[in-house]
C-alpha positions as CSV (number, residue, x, y, z in Angstrom):
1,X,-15.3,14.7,-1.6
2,X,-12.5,13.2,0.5
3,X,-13.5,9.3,0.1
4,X,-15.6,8.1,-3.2
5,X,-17.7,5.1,-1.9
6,X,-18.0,2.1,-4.0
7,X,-19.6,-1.0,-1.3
8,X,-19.1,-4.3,-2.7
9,X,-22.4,-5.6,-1.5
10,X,-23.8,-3.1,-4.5
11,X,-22.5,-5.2,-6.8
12,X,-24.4,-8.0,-6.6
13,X,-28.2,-5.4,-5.8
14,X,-29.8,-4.2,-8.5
15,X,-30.6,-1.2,-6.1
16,X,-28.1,1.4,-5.1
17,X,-28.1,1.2,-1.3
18,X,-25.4,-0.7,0.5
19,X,-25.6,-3.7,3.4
20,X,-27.2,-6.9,2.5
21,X,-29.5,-7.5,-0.6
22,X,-33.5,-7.4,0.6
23,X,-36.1,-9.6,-0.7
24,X,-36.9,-9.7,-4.0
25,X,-33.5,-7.9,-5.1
26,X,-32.9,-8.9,-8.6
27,X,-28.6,-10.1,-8.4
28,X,-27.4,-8.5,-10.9
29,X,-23.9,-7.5,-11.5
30,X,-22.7,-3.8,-11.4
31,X,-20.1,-4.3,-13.6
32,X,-19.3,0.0,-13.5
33,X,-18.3,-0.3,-9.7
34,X,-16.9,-3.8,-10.4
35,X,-14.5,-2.8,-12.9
36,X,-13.7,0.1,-10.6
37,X,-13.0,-2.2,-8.1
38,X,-10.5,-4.2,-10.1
39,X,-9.1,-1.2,-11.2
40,X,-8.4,-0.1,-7.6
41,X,-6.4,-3.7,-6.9
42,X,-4.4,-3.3,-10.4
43,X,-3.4,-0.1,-9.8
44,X,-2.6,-0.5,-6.1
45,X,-0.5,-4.0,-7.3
46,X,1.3,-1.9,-9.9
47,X,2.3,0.8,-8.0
48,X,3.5,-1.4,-5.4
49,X,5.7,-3.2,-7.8
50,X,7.6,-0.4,-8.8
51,X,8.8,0.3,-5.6
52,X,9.5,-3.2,-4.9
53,X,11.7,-3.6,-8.2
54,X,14.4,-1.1,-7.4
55,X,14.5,-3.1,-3.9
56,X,14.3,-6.6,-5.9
57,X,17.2,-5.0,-8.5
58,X,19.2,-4.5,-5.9
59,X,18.8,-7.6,-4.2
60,X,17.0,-6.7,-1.0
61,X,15.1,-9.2,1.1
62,X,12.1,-7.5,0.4
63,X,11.1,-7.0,-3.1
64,X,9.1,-6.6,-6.3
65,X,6.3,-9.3,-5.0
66,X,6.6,-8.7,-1.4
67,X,6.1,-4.8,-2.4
68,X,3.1,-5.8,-4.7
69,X,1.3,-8.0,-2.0
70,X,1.2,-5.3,0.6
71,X,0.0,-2.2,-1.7
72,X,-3.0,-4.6,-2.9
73,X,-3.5,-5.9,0.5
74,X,-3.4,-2.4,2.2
75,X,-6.1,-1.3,-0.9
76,X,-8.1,-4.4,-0.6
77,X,-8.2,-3.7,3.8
78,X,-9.5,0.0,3.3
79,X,-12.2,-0.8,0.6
80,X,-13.4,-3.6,2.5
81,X,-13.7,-1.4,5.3
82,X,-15.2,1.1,3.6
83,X,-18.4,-1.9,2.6
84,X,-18.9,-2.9,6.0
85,X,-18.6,-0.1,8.0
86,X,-20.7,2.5,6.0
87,X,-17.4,4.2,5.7
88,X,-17.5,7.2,8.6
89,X,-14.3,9.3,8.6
90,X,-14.2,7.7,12.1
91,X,-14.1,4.2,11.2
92,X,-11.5,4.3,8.0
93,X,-8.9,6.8,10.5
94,X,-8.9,3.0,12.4
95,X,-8.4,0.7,9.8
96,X,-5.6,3.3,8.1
97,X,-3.8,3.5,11.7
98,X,-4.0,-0.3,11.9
99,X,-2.3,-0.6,9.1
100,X,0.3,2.0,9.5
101,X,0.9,-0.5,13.1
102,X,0.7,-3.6,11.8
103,X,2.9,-3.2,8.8
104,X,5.6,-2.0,10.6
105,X,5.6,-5.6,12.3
106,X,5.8,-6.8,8.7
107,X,8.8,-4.2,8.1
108,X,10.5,-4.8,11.3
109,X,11.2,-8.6,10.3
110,X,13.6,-7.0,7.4
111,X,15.7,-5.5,9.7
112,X,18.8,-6.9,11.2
113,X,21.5,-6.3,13.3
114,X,24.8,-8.5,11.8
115,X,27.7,-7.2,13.9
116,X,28.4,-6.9,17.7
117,X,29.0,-2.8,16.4
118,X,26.7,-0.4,15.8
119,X,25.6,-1.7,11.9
120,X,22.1,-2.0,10.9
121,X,20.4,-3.6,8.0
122,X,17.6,-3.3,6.1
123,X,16.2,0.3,7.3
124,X,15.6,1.3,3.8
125,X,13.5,-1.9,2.9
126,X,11.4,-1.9,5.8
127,X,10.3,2.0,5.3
128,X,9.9,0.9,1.4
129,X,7.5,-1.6,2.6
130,X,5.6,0.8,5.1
131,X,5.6,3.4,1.7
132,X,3.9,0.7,-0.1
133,X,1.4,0.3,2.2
134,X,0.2,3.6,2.4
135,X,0.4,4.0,-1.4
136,X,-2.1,0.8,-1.4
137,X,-4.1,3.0,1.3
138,X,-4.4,5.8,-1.1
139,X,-5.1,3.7,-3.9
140,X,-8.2,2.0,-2.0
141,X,-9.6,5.4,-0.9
142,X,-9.5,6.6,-4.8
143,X,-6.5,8.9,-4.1
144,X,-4.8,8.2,-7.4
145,X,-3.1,11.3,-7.2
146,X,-1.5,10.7,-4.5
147,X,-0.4,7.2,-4.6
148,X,0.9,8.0,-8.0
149,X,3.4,10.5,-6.6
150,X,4.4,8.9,-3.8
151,X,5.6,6.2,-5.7
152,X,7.3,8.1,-8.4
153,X,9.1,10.1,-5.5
154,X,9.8,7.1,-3.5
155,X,11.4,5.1,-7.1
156,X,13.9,8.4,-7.7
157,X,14.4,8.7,-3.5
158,X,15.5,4.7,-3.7
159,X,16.9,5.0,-7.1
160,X,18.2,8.0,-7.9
161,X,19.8,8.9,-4.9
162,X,21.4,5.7,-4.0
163,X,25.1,7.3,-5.0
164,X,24.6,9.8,-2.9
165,X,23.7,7.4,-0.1
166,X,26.2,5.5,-0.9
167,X,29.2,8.2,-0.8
168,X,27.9,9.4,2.3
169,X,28.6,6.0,3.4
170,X,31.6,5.6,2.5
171,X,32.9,9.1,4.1
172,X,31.1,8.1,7.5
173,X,33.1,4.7,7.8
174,X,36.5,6.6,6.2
175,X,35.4,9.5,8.9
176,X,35.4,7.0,12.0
């Protein structure tokens, strides 16, 4: 199954059914979906900090915190929306697209343009910030799998690749 539901309201129902508790509902903790709950944030923080230490290493705007905060936000926005809204395909395609939208906002602030020539800044951390995003996306829906790649391909993209980056660089400017 694509999503793996895990309401919040259940934790505090002794009854597995999701919404508000009823009458007479014993609150008890589920401390199963609980701890999978917090395991969903850790991971989704974790993840988020790699990618935000290679930007933090290198002394980008952006970095290892920033990076953190929006995977376990991002996580934290689709398992909320899969509580409230009974989690249709329908409603969690929204809440993913708003916040593939409204982090680029978030990215867009990284950017900057410091010359009157054509020279543009902070490209790289703003699409690390939108990758952290959808890494905390994956991580709220249960994709483990797939947030766990993304991130170690993103890392060796940002890290590993860097020279290259930077060689092409320098031939473009030597080029001009």
């Amino acid at each position: 199954m694509v999503f793996q539901f895990f309401p919040i309201a259940r934790l505090y129902s002794g009854k597995a059914t999701t919404g508000a508790r009823q009458k007479g509902d014993r609150p008890m903790i589920n401390f199963h979906e609980l701890a999978h709950i917090v395991a969903k944030i850790i991971i989704a923080t974790i993840l988020g900090g790699l990618v935000g230490a290679e930007r933090e290493i290198h002394g980008h705007g952006a970095g290892f915190r920033t990076h953190m905060m929006v995977s376990m936000g991002t996580a934290m926005f689709v398992m909320g929306a899969m509580d409230i809204t009974a989690a249709t395909p329908g409603d969690l395609t929204r809440v993913v697209q708003g916040i593939a939208t409204g982090i680029g906002f978030l990215g867009a602030g990284t950017i900057l343009k410091l010359t009157d020539k054509l020279e543009v800044k902070g490209l790289t951390t703003a699409s690390s910030i939108w990758l952290a995003a959808a890494v905390g996306t994956a991580t709220g829906l249960g994709q483990y799998a797939l947030a766990i790649i993304g991130t170690v391909i993103a890392v060796a993209v940002l890290a590993l690749l860097r020279p290259i980056d930077q060689l092409l660089h320098r031939r473009g400017k030597d080029g001009q």
